[in-house]
Every structure is written in structure tokens, then in C-alpha cells.
C-alpha positions in Angstrom: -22.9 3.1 -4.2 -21.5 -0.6 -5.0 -18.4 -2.3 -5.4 -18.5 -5.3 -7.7 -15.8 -7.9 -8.8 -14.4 -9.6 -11.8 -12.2 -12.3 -13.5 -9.6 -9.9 -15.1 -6.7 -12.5 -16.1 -4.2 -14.4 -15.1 -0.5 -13.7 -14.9 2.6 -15.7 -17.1 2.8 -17.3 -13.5 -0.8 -18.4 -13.9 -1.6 -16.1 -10.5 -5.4 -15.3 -11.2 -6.1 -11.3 -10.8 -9.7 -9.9 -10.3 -11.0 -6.4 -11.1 -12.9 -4.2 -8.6 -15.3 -1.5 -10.2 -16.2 1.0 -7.7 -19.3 2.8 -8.3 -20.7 6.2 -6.6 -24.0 7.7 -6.3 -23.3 10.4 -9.1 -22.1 7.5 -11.7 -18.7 8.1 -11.0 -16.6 4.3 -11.9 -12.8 3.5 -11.0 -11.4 0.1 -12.1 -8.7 -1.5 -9.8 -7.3 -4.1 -10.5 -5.5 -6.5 -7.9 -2.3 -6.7 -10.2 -0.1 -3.8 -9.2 -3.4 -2.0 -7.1 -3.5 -0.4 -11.0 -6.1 1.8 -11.6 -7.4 0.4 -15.1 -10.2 2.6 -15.6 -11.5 6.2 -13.9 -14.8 7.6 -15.5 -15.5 11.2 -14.5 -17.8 13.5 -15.5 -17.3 17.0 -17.9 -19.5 20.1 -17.8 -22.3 18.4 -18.9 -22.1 15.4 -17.3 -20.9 13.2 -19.7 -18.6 10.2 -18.0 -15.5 9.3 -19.5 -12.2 7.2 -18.7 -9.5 10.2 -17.7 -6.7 7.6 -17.3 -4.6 5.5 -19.6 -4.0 1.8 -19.9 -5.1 -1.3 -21.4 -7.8 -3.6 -22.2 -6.3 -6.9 -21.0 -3.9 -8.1 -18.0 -1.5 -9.4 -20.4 -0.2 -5.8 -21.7 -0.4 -4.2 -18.2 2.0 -6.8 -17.4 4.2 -7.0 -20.8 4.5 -3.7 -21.4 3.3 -0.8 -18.5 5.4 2.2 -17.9 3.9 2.0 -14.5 0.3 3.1 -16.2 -2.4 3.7 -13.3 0.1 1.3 -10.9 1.1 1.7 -6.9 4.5 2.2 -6.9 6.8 0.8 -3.6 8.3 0.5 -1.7 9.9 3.6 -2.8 8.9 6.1 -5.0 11.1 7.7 -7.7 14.5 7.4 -7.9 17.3 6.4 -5.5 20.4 7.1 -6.9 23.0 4.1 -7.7 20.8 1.8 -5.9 22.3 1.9 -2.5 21.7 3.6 0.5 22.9 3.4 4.3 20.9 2.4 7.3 21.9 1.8 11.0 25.6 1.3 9.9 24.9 -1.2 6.8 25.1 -0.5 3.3 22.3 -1.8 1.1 22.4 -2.8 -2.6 18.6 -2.5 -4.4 18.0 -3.4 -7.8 18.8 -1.0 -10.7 16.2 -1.2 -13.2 17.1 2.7 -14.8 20.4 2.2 -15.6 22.4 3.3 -12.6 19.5 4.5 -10.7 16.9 2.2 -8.4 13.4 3.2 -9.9 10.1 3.0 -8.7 10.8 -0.2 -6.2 12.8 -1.9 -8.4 12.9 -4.5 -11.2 9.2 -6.0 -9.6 8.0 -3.3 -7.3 4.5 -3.2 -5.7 3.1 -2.7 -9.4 4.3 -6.1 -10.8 2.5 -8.2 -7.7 -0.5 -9.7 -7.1 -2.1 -8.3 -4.1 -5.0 -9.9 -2.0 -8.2 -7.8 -2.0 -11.6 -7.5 -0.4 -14.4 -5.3 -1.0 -16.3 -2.9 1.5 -19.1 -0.1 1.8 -17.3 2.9 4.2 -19.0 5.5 5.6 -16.8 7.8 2.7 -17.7 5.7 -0.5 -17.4 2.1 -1.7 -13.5 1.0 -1.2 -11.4 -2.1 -1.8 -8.2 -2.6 0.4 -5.6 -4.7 -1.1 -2.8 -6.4 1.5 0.8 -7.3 0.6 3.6 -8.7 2.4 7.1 -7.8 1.4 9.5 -10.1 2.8 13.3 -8.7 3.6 15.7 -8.8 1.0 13.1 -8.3 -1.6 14.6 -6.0 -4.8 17.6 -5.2 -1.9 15.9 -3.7 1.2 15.5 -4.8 4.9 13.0 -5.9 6.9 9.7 -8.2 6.5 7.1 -4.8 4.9 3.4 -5.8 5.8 1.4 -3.1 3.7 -2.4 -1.9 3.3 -3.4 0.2 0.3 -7.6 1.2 0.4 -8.9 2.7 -2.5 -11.9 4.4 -1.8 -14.1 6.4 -4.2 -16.2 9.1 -2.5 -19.3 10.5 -2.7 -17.3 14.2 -3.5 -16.2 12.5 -6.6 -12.5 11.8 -5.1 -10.5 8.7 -5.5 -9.0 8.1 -2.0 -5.7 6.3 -1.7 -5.4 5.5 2.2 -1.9 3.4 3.0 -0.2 1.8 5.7 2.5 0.0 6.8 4.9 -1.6 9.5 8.1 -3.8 9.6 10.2 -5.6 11.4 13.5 -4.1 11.1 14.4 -0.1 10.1 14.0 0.3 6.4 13.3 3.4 3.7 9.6 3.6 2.4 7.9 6.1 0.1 4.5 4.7 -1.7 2.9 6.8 -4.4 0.2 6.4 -7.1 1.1 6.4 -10.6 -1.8 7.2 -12.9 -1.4 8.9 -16.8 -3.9 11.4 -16.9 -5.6 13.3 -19.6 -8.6 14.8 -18.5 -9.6 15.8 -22.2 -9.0 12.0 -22.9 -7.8 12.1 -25.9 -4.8 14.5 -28.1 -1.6 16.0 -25.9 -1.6 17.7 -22.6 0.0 21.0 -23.4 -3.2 23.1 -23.0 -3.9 21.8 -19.3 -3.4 24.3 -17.1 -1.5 23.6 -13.9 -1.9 24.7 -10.1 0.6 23.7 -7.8 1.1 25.0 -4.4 5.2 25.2 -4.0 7.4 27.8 -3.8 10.4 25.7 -4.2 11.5 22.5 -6.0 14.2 20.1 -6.3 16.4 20.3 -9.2 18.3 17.5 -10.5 21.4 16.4 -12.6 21.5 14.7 -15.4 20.8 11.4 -14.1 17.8 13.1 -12.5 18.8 12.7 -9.2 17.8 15.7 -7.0 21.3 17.7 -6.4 20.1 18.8 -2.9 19.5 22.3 -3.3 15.8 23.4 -2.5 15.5 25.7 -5.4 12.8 28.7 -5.6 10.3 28.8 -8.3 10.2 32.1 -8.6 11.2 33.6 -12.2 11.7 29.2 -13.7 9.3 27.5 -15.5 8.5 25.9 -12.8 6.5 28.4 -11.4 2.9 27.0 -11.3 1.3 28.9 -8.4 -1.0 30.4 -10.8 -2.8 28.4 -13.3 -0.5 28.2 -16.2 -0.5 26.1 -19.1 1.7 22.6 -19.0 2.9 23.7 -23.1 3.5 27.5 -21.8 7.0 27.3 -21.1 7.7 23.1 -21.6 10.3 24.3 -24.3 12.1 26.7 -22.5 15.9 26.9 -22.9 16.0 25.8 -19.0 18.4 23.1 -18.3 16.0 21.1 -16.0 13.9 21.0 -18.4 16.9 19.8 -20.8 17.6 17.0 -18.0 14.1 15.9 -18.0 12.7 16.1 -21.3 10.1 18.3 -20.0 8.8 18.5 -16.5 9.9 15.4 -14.5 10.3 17.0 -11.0 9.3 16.9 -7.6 7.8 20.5 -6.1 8.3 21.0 -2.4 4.7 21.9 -1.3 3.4 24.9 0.9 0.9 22.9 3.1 1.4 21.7 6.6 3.6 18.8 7.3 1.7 14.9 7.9 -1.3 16.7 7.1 -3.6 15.9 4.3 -3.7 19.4 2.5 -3.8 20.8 -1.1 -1.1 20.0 -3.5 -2.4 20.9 -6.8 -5.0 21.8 -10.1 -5.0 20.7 -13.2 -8.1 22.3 -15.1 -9.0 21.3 -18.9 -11.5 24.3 -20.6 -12.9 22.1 -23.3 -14.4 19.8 -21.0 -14.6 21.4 -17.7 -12.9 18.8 -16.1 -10.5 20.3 -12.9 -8.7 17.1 -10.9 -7.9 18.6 -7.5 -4.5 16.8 -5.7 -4.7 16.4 -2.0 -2.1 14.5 0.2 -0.3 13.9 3.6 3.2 13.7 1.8 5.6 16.8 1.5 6.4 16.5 -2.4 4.7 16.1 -5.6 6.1 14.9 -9.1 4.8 16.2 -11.6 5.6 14.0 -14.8 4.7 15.5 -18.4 4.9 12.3 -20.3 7.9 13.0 -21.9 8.7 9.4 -22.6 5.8 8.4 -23.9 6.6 7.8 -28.3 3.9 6.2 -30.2 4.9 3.0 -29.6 2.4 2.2 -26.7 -1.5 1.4 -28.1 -3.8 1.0 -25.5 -7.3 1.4 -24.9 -9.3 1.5 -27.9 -6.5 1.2 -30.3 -5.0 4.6 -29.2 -1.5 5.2 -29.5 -0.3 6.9 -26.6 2.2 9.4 -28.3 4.1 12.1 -26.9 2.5 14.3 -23.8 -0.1 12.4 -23.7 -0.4 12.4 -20.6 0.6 13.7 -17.3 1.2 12.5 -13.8 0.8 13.9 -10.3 2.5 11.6 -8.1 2.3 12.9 -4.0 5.5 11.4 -2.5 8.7 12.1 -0.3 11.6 13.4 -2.0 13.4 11.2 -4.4 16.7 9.8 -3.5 15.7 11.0 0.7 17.7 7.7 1.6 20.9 9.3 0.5 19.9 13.4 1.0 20.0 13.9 5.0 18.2 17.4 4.4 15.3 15.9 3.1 12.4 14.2 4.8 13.4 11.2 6.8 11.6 8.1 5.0 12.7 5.4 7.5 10.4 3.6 9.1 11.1 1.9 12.3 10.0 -1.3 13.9 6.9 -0.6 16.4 6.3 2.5 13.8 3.4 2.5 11.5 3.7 4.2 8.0 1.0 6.4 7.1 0.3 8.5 3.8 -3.3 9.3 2.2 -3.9 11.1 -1.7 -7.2 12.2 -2.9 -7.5 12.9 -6.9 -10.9 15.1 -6.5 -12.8 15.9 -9.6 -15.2 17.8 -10.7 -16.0 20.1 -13.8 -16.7 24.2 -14.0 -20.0 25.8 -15.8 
């Protein structure tokens, strides 16, 4: 097990950014860079125990931060969408930065995944780790309070990349961090013939704007019914008008497991290379995203264009737009509180 480090750039501000390559006993790599805590590179291995890179991105800093829709990044301080960029707390109405036309999106116009974090390296009794510190002062992108945040990447000795973060602030304000990796566990062609687990009897639905409507819908008899493996292309093009809103799958599932405790969330299994990821989390939600923006227009590593469902995401989080739906999961956190939330992408590869 050993963590090493790297030059990996510097930003248009000239802010220098390393790259930390984690390294378990099986030869499992990840790649994380201090620029967005983006995970550049994730090597895992298929039936025969061949290692390759599962998750897209680039080769240089300079297009992770020209161009990135959010590729492999840590997204804050709040996750998905909030709709119209404003929300109420404690008797104030706050205005955030709408970077999705009306909508608030993934922190903002520079969220957590457009910063430089600071970093430092460690051996932990779980797997070699680095833990990157940020401090989010109020009023940045719109939201209150002074945000002092941890996120420790870990990559354990069960093959699992562990995302362990914290938080506390100084005045009440809305927090939801997630983890934003496009994966493709056959690492190259579409996504349509990965077949999907995901342990949720209910979802939200959304309007057009994808904003969730408020209803907690049931699965049963949609195409979003995934708790049996099914294939992500099965039913993608079904004349279902959630599917219409998203382009595809673009949703968050309200998942079975026990509340604040890190439990199962999903499967997503590959048969030509074995490969199964295994989703664990503390948080209540998952959004599963089917690339359905990605065109063409994106090349990345290797010269590979990154066309359409390419790639997937599996994003454990609170509910979007929570700040403004009072029967969803409260994401406020309070002075003298501390934030908690941990994710686990397990992998590993069937006979």
C-alpha cells in the first residue's frame, strides 16, 4: 500500500495542483487530484485481473478546468439542483448563483470542483488515503456562514474507494456533498448493456426544469424500477415522461436502507469484463445520471471522444432542491453541528 504525489499543473490563476496516486496491495490505483478533490484516474481489475481506468476525464489540468462537466469532481456545497437559486433560512431569504439557467447547480458557478484544496497524504488502518481541507467563507456563490470542510479519500484493501466527509460552520446553512465520477466499467463504447441494482422502492420525479415536484413516487410498474438487475438501455426509450424531462435517467431514488447509516445503495455489473461496482453510503438518495448530455464534443483520455451514454453516474446525496421541499430530509447544518456523510464505490469482478 502507498500513496505518492505529483506536480499535476497549475491553474489560469497560476495556483499549483498536485496529484495523489493511491495504490493497494492488489494493484488497485486511484488518481486525485487536489483541483476539485477530482478523481482523474481509477484502475480496477476485470475477471482476469487485468487493471484498467473505469472513469472518464483528462490527461492535463488545463481541460479539467476549461472544460469538465463535473468529470470525477466533489461537488458542494450542495449537490444537484436547487431550484431558482434561492432558499429560506431562519427568516432570510438567500440568493445563490444560477449556473443552469434558472436553477442553482452543483454549488454554483465555482463550487467545491473548481477550487484548489490543500492535501496531505496518510497510511490508515483501512488503505492509503489523502484528505483534502477547504474553507468556504460566507457569502461564497450566495450561502451563509464561514464552511470549514474535510473530504478523505481512502482506497481500501476490499478494493473500495472510500469518500469520508465532514464539516461545521459558523452560522445555519444548507449542505449536501456528493461525488461526481463518469463511469464505464467496460471502459470504452455506451453504457446501455450495464445492468443496474438499486435498492429503492420510490423516487422523486421532477418537472421539466428537473426539479423534484415533491411527490415520493413508487417504482413499481416505471422504468425506474431497478430492484432487480436490469439493463440501463432496457427501458431508457420508454414513452415515460420523466424520462422525456431528463433525456434519460437523471433522477434521484429514495433508498431502502437505514437512515445515517452507511448501507447498500446499489449494483452496476458489466458481463464482458466481470466488473460489478457496489454503491454504499450514509445519505438517503442516489442520482443515477445516464450521460444523456454527453455529444461527441468532449475528447479526453486517449483521444476518446466521450459521445452519448458513455457513461454513467451514481451520485449518493440528499434530495435535490431539500432547501425548498420541507418533506424531504433536512440538510441544514447548524453551528456547534458537525456534517457527516461517507460513500464507498466497491469493486470487484465475477468468474
Amino acid at each position: 500500500m502507498t500513496v505518492t504525489k505529483e506536480f499535476f499543473g497549475k491553474t489560469p490563476k497560476d495556483t499549483a495542483v498536485d496529484l495523489y496516486t493511491l495504490r493497494n496491495s492488489g494493484g488497485m490505483e486511484a488518481g486525485i487530484a487536489t483541483y476539485g478533490g477530482t478523481v482523474v484516474f481509477l484502475k480496477t481489475p476485470d475477471r482476469e485481473g487485468r487493471m484498467a481506468d473505469v472513469v472518464q476525464g483528462f490527461q492535463t489540468l488545463g481541460e479539467y478546468c476549461e472544460k469538465s462537466p463535473y468529470f470525477g469532481c466533489l461537488i458542494g456545497r450542495y449537490g444537484n439542483r436547487i431550484a431558482g437559486g434561492r432558499f429560506s433560512l431562519s427568516g432570510r431569504t438567500y440568493t445563490l448563483a444560477c449556473n443552469e439557467g434558472d436553477n442553482h447547480l452543483h454549488g454554483g458557478k465555482k463550487g467545491f470542483d473548481k477550487v484548489v484544496w490543500d492535501a496531505d497524504a496518510m497510511e490508515t488502518d483501512d488503505g492509503p488515503a489523502v484528505e483534502l481541507r477547504y474553507f468556504s467563507r460566507d457569502g461564497e456563490e450566495g450561502y451563509p456562514g464561514n464552511l470549514s470542510v474535510t473530504a478523505r479519500y481512502t482506497l481500501t484493501e476490499e478494493n473500495g474507494l472510500r469518500l469520508d466527509f465532514r464539516a461545521t460552520t459558523d452560522k445555519a446553512t444548507v449542505v449536501n456533498l456528493t461525488h461526481h465520477s463518469y463511469f464505464n466499467l467496460a471502459c470504452g463504447g455506451d453504457i446501455l448493456n450495464h445492468e443496474v441494482m438499486i435498492d429503492a422502492d420510490l423516487f422523486t420525479p421532477v418537472n421539466s426544469k428537473l426539479i423534484p415536484t415533491g411527490e415520493l413516487r413508487a417504482v413499481d410498474g416505471t422504468p425506474f424500477d431497478f430492484r432487480q438487475l436490469a439493463a440501463i438501455g432496457a427501458r431508457i426509450d420508454h414513452d415515460d415522461e420523466q424520462l422525456k424531462f431528463g433525456g434519460g435517467y437523471d433522477h434521484n431514488w429514495v433508498l431502502n436502507k437505514q437512515e445515517n447509516a452507511l448501507g447498500f445503495a446499489a449494483r452496476v455489473m458489466e458481463r464482458e469484463t466481470g466488473r460489478v461496482m457496489e454503491v454504499l453510503t450514509t445519505e438517503p438518495g442516489l442520482q443515477f445520471y445516464s450521460g444523456n448530455f454527453l455529444d461527441g464534443t468532449l475528447t479526453g483520455k486517449e483521444g476518446r471522444a466521450y459521445k452519448h451514454r458513455s457513461a454513467f453516474c451514481m451520485e449518493p446525496q440528499h434530495f435535490p432542491d431539500s432547501p425548498n421541499q420541507e418533506s424531504f430530509p433536512p440538510v441544514v447544518l447548524h453551528p456547534g453541528a458537525e456534517y457527516r456523510s461517507t460513500m464507498i464505490y466497491r469493486f470487484s469482478a465475477t468468474a
